[in-house]
VOSESE-159001 format. One record per residue (C-alpha): residue in three letters; y, z, x. Coordinates in steps of 0.05 Angstrom, whole numbers, plus 5000, padded with zeros to 4 digits. Layout:
N
NODE    aa   north     up   east
NODE   ALA       Y      Z      X
...
! end
This chain:
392
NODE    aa   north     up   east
NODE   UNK    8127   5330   9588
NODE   UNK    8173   5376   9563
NODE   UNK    8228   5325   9548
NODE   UNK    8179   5285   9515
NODE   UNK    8150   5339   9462
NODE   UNK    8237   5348   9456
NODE   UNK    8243   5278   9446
NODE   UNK    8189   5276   9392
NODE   UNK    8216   5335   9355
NODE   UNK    8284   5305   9344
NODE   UNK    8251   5230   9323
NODE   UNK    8204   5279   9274
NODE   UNK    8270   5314   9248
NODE   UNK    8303   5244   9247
NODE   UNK    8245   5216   9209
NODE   UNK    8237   5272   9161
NODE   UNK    8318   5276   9149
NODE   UNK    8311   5192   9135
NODE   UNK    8249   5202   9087
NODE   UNK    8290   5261   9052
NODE   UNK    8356   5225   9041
NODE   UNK    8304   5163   9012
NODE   UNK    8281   5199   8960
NODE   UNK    8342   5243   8938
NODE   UNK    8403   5190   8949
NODE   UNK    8358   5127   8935
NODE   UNK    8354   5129   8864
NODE   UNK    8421   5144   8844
NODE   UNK    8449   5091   8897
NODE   UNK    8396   5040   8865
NODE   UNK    8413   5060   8795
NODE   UNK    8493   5059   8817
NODE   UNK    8500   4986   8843
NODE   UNK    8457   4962   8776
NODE   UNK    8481   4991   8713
NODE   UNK    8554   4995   8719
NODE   UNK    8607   5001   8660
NODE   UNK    8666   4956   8682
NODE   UNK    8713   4909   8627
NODE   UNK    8757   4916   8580
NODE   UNK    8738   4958   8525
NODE   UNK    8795   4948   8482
NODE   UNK    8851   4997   8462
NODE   UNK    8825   5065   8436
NODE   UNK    8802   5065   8361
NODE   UNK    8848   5084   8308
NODE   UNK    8839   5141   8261
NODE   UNK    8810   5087   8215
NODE   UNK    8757   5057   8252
NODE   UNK    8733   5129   8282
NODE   UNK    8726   5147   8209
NODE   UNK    8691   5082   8191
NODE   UNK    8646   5094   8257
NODE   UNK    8634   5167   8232
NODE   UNK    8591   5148   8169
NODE   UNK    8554   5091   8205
NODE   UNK    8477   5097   8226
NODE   UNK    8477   5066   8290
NODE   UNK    8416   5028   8325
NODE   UNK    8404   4995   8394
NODE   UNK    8345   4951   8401
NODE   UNK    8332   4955   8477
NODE   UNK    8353   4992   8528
NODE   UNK    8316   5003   8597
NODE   UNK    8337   5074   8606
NODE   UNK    8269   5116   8616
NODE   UNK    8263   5072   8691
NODE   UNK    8307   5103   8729
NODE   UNK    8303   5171   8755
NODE   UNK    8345   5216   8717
NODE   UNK    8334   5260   8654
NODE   UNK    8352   5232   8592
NODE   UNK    8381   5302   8567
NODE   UNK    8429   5317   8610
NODE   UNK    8495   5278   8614
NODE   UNK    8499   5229   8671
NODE   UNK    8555   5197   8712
NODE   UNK    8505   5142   8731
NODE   UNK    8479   5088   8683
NODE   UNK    8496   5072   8601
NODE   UNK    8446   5119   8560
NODE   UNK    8437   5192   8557
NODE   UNK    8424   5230   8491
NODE   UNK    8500   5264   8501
NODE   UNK    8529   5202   8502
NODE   UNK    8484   5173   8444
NODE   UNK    8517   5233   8405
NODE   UNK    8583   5225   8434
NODE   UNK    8565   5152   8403
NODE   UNK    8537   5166   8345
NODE   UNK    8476   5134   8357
NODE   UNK    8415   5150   8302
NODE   UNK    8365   5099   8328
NODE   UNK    8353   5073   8403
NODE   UNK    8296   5033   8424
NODE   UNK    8273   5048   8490
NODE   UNK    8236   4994   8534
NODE   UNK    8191   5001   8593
NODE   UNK    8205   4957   8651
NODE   UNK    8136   4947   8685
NODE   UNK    8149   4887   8740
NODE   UNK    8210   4844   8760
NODE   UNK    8207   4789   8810
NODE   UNK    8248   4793   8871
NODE   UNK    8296   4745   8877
NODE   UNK    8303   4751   8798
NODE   UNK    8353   4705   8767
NODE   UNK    8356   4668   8696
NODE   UNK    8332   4596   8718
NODE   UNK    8269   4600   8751
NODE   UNK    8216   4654   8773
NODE   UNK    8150   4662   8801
NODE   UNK    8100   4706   8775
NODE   UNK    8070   4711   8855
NODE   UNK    8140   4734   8877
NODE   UNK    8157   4810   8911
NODE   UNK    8161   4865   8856
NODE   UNK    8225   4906   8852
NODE   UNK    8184   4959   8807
NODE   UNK    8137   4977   8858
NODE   UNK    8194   4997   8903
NODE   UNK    8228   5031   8849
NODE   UNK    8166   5065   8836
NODE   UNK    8150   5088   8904
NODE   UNK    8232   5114   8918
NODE   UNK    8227   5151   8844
NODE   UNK    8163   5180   8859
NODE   UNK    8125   5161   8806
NODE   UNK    8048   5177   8799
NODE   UNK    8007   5143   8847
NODE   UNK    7965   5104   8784
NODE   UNK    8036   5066   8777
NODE   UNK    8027   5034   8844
NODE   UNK    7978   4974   8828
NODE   UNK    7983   4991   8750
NODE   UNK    8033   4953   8704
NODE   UNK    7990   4987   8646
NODE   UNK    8005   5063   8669
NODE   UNK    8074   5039   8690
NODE   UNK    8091   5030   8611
NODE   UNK    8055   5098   8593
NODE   UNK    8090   5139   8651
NODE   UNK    8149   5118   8619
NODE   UNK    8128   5133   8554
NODE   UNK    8099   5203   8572
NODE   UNK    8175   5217   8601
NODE   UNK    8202   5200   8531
NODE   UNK    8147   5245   8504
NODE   UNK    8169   5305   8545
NODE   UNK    8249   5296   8532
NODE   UNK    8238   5309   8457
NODE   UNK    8194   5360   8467
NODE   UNK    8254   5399   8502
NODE   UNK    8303   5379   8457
NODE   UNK    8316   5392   8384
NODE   UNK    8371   5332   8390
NODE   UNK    8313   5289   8409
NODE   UNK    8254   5252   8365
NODE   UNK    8200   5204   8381
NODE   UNK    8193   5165   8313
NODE   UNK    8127   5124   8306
NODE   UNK    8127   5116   8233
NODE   UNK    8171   5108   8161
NODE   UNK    8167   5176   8154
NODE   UNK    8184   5212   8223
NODE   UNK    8242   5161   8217
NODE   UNK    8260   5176   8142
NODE   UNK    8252   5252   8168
NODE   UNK    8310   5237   8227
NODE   UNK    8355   5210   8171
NODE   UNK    8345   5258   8124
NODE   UNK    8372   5314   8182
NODE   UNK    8430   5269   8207
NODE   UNK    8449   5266   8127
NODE   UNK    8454   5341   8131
NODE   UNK    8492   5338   8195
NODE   UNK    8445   5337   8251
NODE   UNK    8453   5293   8318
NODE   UNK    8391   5280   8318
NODE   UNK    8367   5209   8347
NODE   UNK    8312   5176   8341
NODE   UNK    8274   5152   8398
NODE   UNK    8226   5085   8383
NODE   UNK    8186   5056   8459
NODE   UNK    8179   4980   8465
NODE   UNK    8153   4937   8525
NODE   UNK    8193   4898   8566
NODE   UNK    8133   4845   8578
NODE   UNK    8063   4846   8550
NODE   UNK    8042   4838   8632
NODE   UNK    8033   4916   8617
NODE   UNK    7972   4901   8578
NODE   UNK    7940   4896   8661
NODE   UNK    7905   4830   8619
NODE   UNK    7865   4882   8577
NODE   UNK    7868   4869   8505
NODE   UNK    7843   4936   8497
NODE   UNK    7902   4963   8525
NODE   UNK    7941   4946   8459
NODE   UNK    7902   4995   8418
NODE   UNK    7923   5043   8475
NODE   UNK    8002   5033   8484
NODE   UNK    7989   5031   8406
NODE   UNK    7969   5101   8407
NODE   UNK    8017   5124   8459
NODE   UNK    8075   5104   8413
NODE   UNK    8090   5041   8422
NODE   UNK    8117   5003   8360
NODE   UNK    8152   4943   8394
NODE   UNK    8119   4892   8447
NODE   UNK    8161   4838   8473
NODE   UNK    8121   4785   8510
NODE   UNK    8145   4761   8575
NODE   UNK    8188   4783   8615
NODE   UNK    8230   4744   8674
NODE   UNK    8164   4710   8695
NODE   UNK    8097   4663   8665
NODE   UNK    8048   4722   8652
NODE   UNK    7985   4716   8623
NODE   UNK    8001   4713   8559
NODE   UNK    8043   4641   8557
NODE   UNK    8116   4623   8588
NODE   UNK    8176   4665   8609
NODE   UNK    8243   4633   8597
NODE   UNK    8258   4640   8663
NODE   UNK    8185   4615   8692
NODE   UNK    8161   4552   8721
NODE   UNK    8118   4528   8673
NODE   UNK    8163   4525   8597
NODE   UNK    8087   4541   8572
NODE   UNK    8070   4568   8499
NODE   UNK    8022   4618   8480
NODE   UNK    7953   4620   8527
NODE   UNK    7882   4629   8489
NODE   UNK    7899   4713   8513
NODE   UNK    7969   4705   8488
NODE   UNK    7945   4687   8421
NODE   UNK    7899   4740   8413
NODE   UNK    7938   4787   8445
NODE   UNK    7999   4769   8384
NODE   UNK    7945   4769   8333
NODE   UNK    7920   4843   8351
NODE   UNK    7993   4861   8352
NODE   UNK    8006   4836   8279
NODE   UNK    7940   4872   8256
NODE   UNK    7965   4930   8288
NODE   UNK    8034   4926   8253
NODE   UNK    8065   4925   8323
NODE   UNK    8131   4887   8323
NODE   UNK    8141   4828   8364
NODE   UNK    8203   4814   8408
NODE   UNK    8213   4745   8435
NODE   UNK    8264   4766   8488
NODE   UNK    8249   4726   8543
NODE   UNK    8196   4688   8515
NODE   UNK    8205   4600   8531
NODE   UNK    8225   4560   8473
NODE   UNK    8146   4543   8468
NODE   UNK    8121   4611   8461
NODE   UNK    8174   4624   8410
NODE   UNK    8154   4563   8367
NODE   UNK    8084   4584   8380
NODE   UNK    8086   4647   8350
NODE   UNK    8125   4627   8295
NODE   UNK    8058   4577   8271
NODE   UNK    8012   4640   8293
NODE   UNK    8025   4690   8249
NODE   UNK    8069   4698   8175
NODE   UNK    8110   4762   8197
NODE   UNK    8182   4767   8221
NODE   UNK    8207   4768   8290
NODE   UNK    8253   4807   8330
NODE   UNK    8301   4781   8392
NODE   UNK    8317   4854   8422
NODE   UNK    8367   4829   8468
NODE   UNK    8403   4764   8471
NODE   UNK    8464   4724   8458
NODE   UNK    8464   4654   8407
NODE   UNK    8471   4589   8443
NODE   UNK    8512   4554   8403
NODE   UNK    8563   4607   8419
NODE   UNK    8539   4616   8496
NODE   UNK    8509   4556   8518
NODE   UNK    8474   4602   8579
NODE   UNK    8404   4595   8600
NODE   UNK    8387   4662   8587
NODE   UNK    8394   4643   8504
NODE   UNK    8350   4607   8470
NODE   UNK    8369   4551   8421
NODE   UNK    8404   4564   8352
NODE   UNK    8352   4520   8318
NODE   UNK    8296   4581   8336
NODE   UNK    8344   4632   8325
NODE   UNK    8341   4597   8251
NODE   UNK    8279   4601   8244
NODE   UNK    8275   4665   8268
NODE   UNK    8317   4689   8220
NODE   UNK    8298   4643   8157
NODE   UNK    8233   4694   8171
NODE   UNK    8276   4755   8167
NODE   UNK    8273   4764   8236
NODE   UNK    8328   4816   8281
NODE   UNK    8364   4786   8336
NODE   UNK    8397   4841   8374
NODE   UNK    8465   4816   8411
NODE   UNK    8462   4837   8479
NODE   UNK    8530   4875   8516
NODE   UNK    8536   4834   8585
NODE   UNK    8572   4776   8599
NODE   UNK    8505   4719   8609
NODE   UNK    8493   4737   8534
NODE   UNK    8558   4731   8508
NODE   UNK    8604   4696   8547
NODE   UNK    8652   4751   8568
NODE   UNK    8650   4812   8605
NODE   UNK    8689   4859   8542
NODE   UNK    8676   4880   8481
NODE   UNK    8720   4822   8455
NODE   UNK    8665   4781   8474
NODE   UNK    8609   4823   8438
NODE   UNK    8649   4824   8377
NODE   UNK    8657   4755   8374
NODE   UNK    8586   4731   8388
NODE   UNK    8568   4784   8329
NODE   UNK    8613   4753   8283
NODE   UNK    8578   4672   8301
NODE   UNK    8513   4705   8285
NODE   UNK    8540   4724   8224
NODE   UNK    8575   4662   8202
NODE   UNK    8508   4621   8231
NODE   UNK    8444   4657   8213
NODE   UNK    8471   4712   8158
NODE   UNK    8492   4782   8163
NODE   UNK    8428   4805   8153
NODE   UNK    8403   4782   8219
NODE   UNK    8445   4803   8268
NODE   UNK    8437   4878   8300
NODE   UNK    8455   4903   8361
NODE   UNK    8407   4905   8429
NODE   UNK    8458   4924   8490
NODE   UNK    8401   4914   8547
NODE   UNK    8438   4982   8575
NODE   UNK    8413   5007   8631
NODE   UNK    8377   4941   8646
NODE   UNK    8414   4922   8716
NODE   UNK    8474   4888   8673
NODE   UNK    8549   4911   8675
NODE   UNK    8565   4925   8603
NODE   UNK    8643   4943   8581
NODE   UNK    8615   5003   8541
NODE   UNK    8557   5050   8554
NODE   UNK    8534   5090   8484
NODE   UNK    8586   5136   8475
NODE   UNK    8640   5075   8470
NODE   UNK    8610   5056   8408
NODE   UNK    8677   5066   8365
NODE   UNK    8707   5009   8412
NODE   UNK    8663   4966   8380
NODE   UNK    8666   4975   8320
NODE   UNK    8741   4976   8328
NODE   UNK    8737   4901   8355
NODE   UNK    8689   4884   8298
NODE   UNK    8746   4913   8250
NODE   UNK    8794   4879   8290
NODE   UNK    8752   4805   8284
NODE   UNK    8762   4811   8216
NODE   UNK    8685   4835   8183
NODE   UNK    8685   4878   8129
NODE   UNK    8662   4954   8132
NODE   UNK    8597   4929   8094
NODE   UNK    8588   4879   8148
NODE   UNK    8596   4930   8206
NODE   UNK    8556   4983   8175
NODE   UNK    8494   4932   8180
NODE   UNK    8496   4895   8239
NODE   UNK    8517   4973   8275
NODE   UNK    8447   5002   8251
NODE   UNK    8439   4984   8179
NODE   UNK    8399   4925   8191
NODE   UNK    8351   4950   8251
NODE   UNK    8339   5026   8200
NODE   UNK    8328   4978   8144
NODE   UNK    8274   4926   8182
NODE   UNK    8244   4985   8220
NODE   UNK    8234   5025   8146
NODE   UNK    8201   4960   8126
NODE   UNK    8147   4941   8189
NODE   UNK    8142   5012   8225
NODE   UNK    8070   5049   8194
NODE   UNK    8079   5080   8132
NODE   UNK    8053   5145   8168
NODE   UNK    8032   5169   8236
! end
């Protein structure tokens, strides 16, 4: 007996030491082997292009950042975004997305909504609240209340739901502060947990940006990277149409060529691609076609370039530039803005405090310092001035 009770004390101690090292290592190792920096990121900026970066205002449309298990304040040696390295970047704006489901097995060409969920793993190894298990809903607004709490701790740090908390966040980096602005977005309207009611309530959490679908069909209409190439469902369209009337801003990422077109007939107001690369420069599944791009953009639409190679070809900064400078030359200058999908399991060449690189290589491709300074941030401040509320 006594070797027994010995022999279940040391598989206790061996279970409890497994367990431990679970939920301390896991997260980093997770994060580690999915958002990686890696590429060429050019030669170092001259004293030029630092001074050109200097006076930019700098915004990202999407970037996945609040899911993994790490503080936002604090400088990291894991993953693309922190808020030292969006100063280090001189980043003003950064809209952060909630990632509430991804299908196992996920790839660009074809997903099921009925297959395994990474998140719930994630969830359970992060130690997230125990509502997040069977929730996509209180997925999005855990991540949302984490963004919440950062700014609270940090001067450095704002949560802008309106014209004027952003106006307020420009007026202070004008006088010098590093202040950035924090907007949230979903990555997938499958957080709604098929409640239209839940728009209202992400609405009042402080979410200002909704994409649609993510990498599967949801109940809203067709995923790129579904089975069906659906449009819009009866829910989808009332979901988009309660977005509009709410003033919440639209992202197609992900969305099938239907849906897109769909949406387009639906409602009157522009469009935003957070994250994406142009076809007719990348001819990759994961874009979608220059001829809704057009449209998209005809509307006054955003399409924010993504950073990895499936968006643009090309795994440096090279490659970013020069997908950047076909939007231009395609769709206009005033449509093309930047949305790296950091910290969304890609490798990207920079993380956000390489931003001089690129607008080094955008110097280097030839655009003019007006051109930088809007596609950098210019364009996202200006659309966001224009369809955020007028006041929280």
């Amino acid at each position: 007996m006594a070797i027994i009770r010995s022999l279940l004390v040391i598989i206790t101690l061996a279970m409890t030491a497994f367990l431990v090292a679970i939920f301390t290592l896991g997260p980093g190792l997770l994060e580690n082997a999915q958002n990686q920096v890696a590429g060429d990121k050019g030669a170092a900026p001259s004293g030029d292009a630092l001074a050109l970066h200097a006076s930019l205002d700098i915004a990202d449309l999407h970037a996945d950042t609040l899911l993994w298990y790490r503080s936002l304040l604090e400088r990291s040696d894991r993953g693309q975004v922190d808020l030292p390295r969006m100063i280090d970047g001189n980043v003003a704006v950064q809209m952060l997305t909630t990632v509430t489901k991804s299908p196992s097995g996920q790839n660009y060409d074809s997903n099921s909504a009925d297959a395994g969920d990474t998140i719930t793993l994630l969830a359970m190894v992060q130690r997230w609240p125990l509502a997040t298990r069977d929730s996509l809903f209180a997925r999005a607004t855990y991540q949302a209340e984490r963004l919440h709490n950062f700014a609270a701790e940090s001067d450095d740090l704002e949560v802008v739901t309106s014209q004027e908390e952003l106006k307020q966040v420009l007026k202070a980096r004008e006088g010098g502060s590093k202040v950035v602005a924090g907007l949230l977005g979903t990555e997938g309207s499958h957080a709604l947990d098929g409640d239209l009611a839940n728009i209202q309530r992400l609405y009042d959490a402080g979410f200002r940006m909704m994409s649609l679908q993510h990498f599967f069909d949801n109940k809203l209409g067709g995923s790129l990277h579904g089975e069906s190439n659906a449009g819009l469902t009866d829910f989808g369209r009332q979901a988009v149409l309660e977005m509009d009337a709410l003033g919440i801003m639209i992202d197609v990422s992900h969305s099938s060529p239907q849906v897109v077109d769909d949406v387009l007939n639906l409602i009157e107001g522009p469009l935003i691609v957070s994250h994406t690369g142009f076809k007719g420069h990348c001819n990759r599944k994961r874009n979608i076609s220059d001829a809704l791009i057009a449209r998209i953009a005809e509307r006054g639409g955003l399409i924010g370039v993504g950073f990895w190679s499936e968006a643009v070809c090309g795994d440096d900064v090279t490659a970013i530039a020069d997908a950047i400078a076909y939007g231009i030359d395609t769709f206009g200058v005033g449509a093309v803005a930047l949305g790296s999908d950091w910290d969304g399991a890609v490798t990207t060449p920079i993380d956000a405090g390489d931003l001089a690189y690129l607008t080094s290589a955008l110097i280097e491709r030839g655009l003019t310092p007006e051109e930088i300074r809007a596609v950098m941030g210019g364009n996202t401040i200006r659309y966001l001035l224009e369809h955020l509320p007028q006041a929280n």
